[in-house]
N, CA, C and O atoms as CSV, one atom per row, in Angstrom:
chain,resi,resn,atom,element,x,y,z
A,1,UNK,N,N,7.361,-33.151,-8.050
A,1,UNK,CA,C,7.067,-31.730,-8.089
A,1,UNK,C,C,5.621,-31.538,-7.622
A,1,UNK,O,O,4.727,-32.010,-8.324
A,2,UNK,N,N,5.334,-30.916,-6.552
A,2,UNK,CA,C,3.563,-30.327,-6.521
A,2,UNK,C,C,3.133,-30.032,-7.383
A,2,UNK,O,O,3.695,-29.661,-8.413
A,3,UNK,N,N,2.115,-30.119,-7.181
A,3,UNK,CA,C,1.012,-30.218,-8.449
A,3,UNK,C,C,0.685,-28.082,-8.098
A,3,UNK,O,O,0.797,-27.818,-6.901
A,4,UNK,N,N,0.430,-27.137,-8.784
A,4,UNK,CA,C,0.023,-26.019,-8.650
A,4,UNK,C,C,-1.074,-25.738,-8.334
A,4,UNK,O,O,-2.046,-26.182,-8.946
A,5,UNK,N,N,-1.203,-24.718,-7.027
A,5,UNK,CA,C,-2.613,-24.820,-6.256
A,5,UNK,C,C,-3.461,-23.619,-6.997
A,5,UNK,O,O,-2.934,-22.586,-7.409
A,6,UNK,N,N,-4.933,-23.942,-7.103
A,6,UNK,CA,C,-5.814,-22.868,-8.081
A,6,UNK,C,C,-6.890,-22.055,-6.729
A,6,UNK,O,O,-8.080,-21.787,-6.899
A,7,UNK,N,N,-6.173,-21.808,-5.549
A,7,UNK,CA,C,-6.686,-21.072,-4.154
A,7,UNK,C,C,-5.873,-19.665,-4.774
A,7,UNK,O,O,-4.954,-19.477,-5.571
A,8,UNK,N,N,-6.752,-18.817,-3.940
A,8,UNK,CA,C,-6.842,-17.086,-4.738
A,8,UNK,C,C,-5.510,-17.032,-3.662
A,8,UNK,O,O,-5.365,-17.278,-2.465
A,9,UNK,N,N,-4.751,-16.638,-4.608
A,9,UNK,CA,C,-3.110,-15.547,-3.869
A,9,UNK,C,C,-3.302,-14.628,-3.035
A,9,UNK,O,O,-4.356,-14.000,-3.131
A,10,UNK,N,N,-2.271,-14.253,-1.894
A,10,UNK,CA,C,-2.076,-13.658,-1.008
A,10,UNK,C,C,-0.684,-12.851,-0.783
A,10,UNK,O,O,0.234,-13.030,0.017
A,11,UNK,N,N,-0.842,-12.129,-1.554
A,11,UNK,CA,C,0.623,-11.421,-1.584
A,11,UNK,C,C,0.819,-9.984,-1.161
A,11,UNK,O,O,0.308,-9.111,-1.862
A,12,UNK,N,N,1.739,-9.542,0.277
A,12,UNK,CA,C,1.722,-8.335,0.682
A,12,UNK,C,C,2.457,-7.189,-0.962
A,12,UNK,O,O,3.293,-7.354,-1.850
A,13,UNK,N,N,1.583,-6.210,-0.574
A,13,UNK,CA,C,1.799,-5.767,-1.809
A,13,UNK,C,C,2.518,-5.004,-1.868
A,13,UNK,O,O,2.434,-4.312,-2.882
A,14,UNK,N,N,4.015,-4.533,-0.526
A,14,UNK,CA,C,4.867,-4.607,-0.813
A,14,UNK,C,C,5.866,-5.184,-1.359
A,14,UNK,O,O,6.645,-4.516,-2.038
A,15,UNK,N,N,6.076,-6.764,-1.143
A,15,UNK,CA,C,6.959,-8.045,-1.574
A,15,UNK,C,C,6.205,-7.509,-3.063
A,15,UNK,O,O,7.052,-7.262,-3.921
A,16,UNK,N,N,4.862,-7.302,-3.487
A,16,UNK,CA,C,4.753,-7.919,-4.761
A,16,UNK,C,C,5.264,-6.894,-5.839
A,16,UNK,O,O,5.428,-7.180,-7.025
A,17,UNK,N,N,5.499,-5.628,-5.255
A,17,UNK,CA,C,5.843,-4.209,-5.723
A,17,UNK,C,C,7.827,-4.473,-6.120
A,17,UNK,O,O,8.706,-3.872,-6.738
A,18,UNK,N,N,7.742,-5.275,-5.602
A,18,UNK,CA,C,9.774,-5.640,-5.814
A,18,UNK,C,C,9.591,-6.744,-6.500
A,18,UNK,O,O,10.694,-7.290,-6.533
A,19,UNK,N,N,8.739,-7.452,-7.129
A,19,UNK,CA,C,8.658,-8.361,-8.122
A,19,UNK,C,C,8.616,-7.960,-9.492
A,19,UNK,O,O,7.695,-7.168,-9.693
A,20,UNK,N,N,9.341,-8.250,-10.569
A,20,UNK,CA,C,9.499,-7.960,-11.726
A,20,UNK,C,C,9.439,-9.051,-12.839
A,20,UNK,O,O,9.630,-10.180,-12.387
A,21,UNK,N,N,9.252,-9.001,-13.987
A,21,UNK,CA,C,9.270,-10.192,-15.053
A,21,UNK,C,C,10.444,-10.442,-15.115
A,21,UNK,O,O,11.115,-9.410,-15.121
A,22,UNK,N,N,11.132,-11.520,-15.174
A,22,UNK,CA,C,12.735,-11.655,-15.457
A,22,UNK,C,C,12.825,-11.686,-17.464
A,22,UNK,O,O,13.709,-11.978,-18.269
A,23,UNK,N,N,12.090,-11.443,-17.520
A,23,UNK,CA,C,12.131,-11.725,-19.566
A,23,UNK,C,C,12.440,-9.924,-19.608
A,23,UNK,O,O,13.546,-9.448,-19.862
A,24,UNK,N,N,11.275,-9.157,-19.318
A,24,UNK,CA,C,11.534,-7.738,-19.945
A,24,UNK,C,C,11.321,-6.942,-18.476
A,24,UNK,O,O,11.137,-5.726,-18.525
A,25,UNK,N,N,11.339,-7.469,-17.464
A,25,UNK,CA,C,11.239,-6.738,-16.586
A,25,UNK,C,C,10.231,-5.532,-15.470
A,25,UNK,O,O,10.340,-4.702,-14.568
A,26,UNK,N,N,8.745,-6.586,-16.842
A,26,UNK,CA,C,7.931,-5.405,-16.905
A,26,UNK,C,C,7.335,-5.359,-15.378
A,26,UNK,O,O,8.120,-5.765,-14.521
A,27,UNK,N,N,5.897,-4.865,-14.875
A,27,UNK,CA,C,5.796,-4.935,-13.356
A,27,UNK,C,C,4.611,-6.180,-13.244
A,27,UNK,O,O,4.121,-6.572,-14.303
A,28,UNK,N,N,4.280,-6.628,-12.302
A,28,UNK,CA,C,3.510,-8.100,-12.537
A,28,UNK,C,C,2.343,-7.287,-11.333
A,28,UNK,O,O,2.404,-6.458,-10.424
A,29,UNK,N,N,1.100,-8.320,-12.170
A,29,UNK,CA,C,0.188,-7.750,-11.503
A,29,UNK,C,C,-0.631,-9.303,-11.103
A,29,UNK,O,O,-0.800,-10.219,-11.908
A,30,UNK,N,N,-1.094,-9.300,-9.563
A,30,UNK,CA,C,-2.262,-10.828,-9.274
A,30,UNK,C,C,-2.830,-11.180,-10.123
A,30,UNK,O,O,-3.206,-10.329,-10.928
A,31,UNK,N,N,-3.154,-12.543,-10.347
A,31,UNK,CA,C,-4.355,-12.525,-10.644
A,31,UNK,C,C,-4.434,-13.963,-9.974
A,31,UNK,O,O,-3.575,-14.496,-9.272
A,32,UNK,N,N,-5.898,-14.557,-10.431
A,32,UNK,CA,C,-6.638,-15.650,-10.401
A,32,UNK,C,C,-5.542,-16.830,-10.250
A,32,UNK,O,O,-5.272,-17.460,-9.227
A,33,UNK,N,N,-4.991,-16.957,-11.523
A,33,UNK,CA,C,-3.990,-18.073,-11.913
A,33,UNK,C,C,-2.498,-17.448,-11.420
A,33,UNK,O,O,-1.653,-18.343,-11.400
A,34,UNK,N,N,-2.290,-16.924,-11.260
A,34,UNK,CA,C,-0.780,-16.345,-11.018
A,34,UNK,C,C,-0.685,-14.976,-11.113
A,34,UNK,O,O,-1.615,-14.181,-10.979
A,35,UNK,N,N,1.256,-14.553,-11.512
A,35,UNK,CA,C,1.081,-13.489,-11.526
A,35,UNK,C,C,1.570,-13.102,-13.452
A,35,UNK,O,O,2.226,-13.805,-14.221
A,36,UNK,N,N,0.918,-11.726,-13.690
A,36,UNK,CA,C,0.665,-11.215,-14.764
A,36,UNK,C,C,1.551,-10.237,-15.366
A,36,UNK,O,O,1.362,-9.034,-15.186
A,37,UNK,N,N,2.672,-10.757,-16.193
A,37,UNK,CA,C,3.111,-9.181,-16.597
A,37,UNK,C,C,2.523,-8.553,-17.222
A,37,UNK,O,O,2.073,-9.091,-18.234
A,38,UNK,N,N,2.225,-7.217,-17.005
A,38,UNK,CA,C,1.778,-6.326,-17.803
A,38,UNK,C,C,2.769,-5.915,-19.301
A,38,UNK,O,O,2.222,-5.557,-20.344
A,39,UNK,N,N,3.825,-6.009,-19.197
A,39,UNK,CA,C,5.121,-5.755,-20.179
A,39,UNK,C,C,4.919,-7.034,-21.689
A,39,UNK,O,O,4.871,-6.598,-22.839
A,40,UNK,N,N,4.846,-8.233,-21.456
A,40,UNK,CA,C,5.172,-9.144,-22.130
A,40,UNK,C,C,3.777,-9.906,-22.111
A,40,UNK,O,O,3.380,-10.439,-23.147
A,41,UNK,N,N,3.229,-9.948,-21.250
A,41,UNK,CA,C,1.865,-10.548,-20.933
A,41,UNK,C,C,2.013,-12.484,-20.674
A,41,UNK,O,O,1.258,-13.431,-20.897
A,42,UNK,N,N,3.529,-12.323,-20.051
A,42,UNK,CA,C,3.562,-13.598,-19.791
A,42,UNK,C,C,3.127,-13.665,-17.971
A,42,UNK,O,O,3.132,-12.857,-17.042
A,43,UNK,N,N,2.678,-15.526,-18.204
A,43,UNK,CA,C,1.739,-15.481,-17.175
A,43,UNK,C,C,2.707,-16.483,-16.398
A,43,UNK,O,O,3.045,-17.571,-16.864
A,44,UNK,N,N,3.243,-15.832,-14.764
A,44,UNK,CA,C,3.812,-17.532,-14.190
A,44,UNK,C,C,3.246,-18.004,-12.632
A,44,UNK,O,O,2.728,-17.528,-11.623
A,45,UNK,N,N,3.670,-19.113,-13.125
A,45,UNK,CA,C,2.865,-19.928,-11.468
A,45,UNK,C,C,2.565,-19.466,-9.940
A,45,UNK,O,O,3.241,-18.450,-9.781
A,46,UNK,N,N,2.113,-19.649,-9.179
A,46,UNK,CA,C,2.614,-19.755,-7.546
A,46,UNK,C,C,2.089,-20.808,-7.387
A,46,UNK,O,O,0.915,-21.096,-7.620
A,47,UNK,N,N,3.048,-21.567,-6.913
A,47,UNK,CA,C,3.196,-23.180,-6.265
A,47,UNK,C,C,3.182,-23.118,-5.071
A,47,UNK,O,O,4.277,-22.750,-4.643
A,48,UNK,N,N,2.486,-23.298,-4.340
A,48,UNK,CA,C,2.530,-23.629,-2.413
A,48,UNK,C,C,2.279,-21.932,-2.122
A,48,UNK,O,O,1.990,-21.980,-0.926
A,49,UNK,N,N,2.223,-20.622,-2.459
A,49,UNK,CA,C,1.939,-19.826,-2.336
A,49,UNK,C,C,3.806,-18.732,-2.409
A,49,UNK,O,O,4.144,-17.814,-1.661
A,50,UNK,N,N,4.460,-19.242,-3.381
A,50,UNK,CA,C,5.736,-18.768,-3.774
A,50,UNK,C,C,5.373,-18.633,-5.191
A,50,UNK,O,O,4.854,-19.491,-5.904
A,51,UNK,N,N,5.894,-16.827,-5.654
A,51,UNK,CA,C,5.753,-17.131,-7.350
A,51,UNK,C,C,7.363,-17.986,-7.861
A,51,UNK,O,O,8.349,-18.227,-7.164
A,52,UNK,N,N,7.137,-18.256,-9.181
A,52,UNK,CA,C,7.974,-19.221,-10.103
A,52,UNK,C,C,8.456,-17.854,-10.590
A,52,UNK,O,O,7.684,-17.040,-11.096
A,53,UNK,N,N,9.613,-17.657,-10.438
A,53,UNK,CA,C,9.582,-16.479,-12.084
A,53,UNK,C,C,11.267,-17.164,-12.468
A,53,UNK,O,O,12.446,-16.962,-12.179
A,54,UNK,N,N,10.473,-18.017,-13.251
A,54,UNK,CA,C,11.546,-18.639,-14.121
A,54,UNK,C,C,10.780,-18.773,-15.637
A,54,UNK,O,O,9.745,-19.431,-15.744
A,55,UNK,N,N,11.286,-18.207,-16.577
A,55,UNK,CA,C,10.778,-17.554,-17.707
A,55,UNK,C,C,10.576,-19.105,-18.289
A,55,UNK,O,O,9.365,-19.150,-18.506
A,56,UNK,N,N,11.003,-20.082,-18.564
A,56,UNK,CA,C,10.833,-21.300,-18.908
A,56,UNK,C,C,9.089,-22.301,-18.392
A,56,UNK,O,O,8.660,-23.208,-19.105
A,57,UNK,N,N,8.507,-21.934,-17.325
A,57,UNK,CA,C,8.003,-21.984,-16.887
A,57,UNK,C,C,6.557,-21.475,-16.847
A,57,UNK,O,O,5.475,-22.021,-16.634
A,58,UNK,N,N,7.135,-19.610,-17.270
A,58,UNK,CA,C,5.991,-18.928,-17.487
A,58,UNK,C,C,4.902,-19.020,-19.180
A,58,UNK,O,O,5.432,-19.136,-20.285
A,59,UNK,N,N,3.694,-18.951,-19.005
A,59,UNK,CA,C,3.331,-18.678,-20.531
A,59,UNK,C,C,2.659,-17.820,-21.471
A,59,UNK,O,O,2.801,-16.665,-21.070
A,60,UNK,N,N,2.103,-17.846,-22.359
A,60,UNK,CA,C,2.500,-16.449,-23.175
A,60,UNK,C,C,0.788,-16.966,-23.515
A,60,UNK,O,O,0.267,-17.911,-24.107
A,61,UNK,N,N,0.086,-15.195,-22.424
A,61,UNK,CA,C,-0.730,-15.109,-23.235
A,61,UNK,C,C,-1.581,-14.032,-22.935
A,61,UNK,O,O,-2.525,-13.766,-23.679
């Protein structure tokens, strides 16, 4: 598995506007480390510059 890259995200912010939390659905916002739900405040990866949104994955904080 790659190791997760800590280079600042690049996401058209249309694609990122059709991205949702798969736990509660809430709307996800960039950041630093990944992306952010605002809803649940769970936090998940981008690996190679693809987000993870596999709730197993993501973490709570």
């Amino acid at each position: 598995m790659p190791a997760e890259s800590n280079n600042i995200l690049i996401l058209d912010a249309a694609v990122l506007g059709q991205l949702a939390c798969p736990v509660c659905l809430g709307e996800l916002r960039l950041e630093a480390a990944g992306l952010l739900c605002a809803g649940c405040g769970r936090s998940y990866p981008v690996v190679d510059g693809i987000p993870v949104l596999i709730a197993e994955r993501a973490t709570k904080g």
